[in-house]
C-alpha positions as a Markdown table, in Angstrom:
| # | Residue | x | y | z |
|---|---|---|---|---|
| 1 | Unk | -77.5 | 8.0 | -281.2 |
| 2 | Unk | -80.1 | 10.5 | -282.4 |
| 3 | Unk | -80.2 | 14.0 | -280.0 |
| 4 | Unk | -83.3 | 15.6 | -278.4 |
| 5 | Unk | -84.1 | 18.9 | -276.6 |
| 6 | Unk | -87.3 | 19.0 | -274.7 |
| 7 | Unk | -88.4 | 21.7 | -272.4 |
| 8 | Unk | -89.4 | 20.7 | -268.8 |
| 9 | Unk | -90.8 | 23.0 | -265.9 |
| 10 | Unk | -88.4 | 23.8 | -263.6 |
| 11 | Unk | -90.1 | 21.6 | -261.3 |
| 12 | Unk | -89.8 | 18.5 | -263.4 |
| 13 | Unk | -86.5 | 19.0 | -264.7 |
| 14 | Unk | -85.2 | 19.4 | -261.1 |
| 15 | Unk | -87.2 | 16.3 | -259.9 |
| 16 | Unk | -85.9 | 14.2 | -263.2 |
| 17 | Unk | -82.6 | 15.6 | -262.0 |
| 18 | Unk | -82.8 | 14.1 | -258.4 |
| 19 | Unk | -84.5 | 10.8 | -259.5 |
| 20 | Unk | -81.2 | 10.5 | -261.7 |
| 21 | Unk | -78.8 | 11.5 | -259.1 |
| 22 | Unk | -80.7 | 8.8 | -256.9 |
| 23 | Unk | -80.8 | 6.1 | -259.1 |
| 24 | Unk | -77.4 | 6.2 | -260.7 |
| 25 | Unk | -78.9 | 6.6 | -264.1 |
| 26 | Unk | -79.1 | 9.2 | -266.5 |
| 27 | Unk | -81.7 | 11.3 | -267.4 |
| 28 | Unk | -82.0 | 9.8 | -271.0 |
| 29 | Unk | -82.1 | 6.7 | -269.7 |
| 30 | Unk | -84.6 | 7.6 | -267.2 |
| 31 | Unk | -87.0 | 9.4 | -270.2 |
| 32 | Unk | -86.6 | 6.4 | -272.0 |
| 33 | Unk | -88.2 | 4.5 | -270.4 |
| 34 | Unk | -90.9 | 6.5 | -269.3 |
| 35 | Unk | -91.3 | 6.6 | -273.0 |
| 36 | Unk | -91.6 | 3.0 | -273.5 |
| 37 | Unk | -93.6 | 2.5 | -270.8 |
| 38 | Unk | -96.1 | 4.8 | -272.6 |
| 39 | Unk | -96.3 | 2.6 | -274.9 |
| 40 | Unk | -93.8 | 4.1 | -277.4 |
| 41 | Unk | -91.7 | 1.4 | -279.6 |
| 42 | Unk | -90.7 | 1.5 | -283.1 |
| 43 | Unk | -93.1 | 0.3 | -285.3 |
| 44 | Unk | -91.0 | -2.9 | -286.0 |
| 45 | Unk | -92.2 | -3.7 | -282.7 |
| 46 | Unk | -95.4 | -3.6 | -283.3 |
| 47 | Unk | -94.9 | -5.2 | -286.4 |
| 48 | Unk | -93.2 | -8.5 | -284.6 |
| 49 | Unk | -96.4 | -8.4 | -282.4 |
| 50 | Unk | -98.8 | -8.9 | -285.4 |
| 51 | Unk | -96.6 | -11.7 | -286.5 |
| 52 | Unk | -96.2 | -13.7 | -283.3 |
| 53 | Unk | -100.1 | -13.2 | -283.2 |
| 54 | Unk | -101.0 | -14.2 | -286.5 |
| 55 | Unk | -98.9 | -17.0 | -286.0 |
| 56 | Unk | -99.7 | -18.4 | -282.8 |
| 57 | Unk | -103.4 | -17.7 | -283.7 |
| 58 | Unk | -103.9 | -18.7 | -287.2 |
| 59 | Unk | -105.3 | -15.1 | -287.6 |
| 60 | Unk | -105.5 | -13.2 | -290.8 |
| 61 | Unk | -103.4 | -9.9 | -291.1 |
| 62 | Unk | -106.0 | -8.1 | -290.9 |
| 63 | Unk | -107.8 | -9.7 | -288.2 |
| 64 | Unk | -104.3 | -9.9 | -286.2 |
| 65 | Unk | -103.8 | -6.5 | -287.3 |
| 66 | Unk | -107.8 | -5.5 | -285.6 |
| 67 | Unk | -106.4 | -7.8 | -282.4 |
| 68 | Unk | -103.0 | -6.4 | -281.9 |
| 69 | Unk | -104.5 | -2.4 | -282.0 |
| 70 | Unk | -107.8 | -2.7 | -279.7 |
| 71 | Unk | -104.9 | -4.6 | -276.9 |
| 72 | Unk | -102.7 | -1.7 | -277.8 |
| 73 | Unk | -105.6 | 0.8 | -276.8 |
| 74 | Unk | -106.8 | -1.4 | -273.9 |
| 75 | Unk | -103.4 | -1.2 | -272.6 |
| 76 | Unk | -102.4 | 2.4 | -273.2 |
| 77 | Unk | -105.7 | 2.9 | -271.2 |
| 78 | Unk | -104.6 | 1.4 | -268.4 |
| 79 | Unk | -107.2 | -2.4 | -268.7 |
């Protein structure tokens, strides 16, 4: 599995800390899925999206493709 350094505030890195200690988890795991919860997948994902669309809809790609980004943005803002 690929490595990653980030640099937290003291603040957050000893809050990230606790919540891990708390919730038996590490803190990877923990950033992880903050991370997907943002919204942030491999683009395969988004790829199998655009398919399942186009194929439950009888879309175009590029209309599924128009559908599957303006939910994308309606979700990552929070509608």
């Amino acid at each position: 599995m690929p490595r990653l350094t980030i640099s937290l505030s003291a603040p957050t890195h000893r809050a990230l800390k606790e919540a891990s200690a708390r919730q038996g988890r590490s803190m990877g795991a923990i950033i992880e899925e903050s991370l997907e919860l943002r919204g942030v997948r491999p683009i395969d994902t988004a790829r199998d999206v655009v398919a399942r669309a186009r194929a439950n809809s009888q879309l175009e790609a590029d209309e599924a493709m128009a559908v599957a980004v303006r939910e994308t943005r309606l979700h990552r803002e929070g509608r």
